[in-house]
C-alpha positions in Angstrom: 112.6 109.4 122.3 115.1 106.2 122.2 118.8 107.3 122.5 120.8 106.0 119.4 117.8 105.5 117.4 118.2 107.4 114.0 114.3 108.9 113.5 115.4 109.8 109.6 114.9 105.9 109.2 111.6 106.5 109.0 111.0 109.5 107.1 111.4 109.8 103.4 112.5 113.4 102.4 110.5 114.9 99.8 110.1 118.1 98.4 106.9 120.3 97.7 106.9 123.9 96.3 110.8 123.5 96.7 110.8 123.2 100.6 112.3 119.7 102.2 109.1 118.3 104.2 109.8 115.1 105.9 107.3 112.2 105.4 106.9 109.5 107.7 106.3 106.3 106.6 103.9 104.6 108.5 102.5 101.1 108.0 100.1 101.4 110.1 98.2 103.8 108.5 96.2 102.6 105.3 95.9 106.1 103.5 97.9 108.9 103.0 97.6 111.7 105.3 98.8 115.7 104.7 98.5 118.2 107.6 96.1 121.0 106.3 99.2 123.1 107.2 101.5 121.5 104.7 98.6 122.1 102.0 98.5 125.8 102.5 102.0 126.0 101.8 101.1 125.1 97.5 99.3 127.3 95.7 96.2 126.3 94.0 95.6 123.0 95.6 91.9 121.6 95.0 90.4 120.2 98.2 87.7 117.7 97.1 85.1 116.2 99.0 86.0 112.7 100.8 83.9 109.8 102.2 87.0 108.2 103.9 87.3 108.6 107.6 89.9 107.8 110.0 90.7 106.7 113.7 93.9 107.6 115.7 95.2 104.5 117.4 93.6 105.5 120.5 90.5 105.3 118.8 89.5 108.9 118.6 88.5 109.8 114.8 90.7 111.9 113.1 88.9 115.0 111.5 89.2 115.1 107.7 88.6 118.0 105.5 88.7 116.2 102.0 91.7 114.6 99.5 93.9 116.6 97.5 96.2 115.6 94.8 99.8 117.3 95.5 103.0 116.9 93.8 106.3 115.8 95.9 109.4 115.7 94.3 111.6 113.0 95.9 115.2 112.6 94.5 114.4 114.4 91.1 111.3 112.2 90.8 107.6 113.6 90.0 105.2 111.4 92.9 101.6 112.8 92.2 100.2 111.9 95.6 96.7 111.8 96.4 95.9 112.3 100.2 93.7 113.0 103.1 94.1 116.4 104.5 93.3 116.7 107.8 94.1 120.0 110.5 94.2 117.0 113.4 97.7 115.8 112.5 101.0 117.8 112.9 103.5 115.9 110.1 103.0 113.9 106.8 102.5 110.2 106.8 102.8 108.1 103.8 100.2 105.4 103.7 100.3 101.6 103.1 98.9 101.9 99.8 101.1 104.6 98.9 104.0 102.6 99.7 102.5 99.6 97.3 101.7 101.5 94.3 105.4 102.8 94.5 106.4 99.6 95.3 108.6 100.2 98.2 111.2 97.6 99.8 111.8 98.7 103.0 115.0 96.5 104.3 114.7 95.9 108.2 
């Protein structure tokens, strides 16, 4: 970890079955990703069949176990988020293309 460096730039705070799950945004990854953990917190999620796969930077693939559509609640606002679900990752990251079709500035 970098001293001084405030992490919670980085992570959007959203909310899902009304617990505060942080979401890391990361441009490097081109999909949106969901720990399988974070799924089995919602009740009634459909896991649906995928054909996407994906790689870890270190080039190992990254076991996926379908999409699901999830609702996050961030600041009072509904964001009906479709996503990969994998057991393989241990937090949330919000994909490139999520942050386009929201239309995110982030200010550097």
């Amino acid at each position: 970890m970098l001293h001084g460096v405030d992490k919670a730039n980085v992570y959007l705070a959203m909310e899902l079955g009304g617990r505060r799950i942080p979401c890391l945004l990361d441009t490097g990854c081109d999909l949106t990703m969901v720990p399988r953990e974070v799924i089995n917190l919602v009740a009634d999620v459909e896991i649906r069949p995928t054909t996407h796969r994906m790689w870890a930077a270190n080039g190992t693939e990254v076991q996926i176990e379908g999409e699901a559509t999830i609702l996050f609640v961030m600041e009072g606002r509904r964001l009906d988020t479709t996503e990969l679900v994998s057991p393989d990752i241990e937090e949330q990251m919000i994909g490139s293309e999520w942050m386009k079709a929201h239309r995110c500035l982030w200010d550097f």
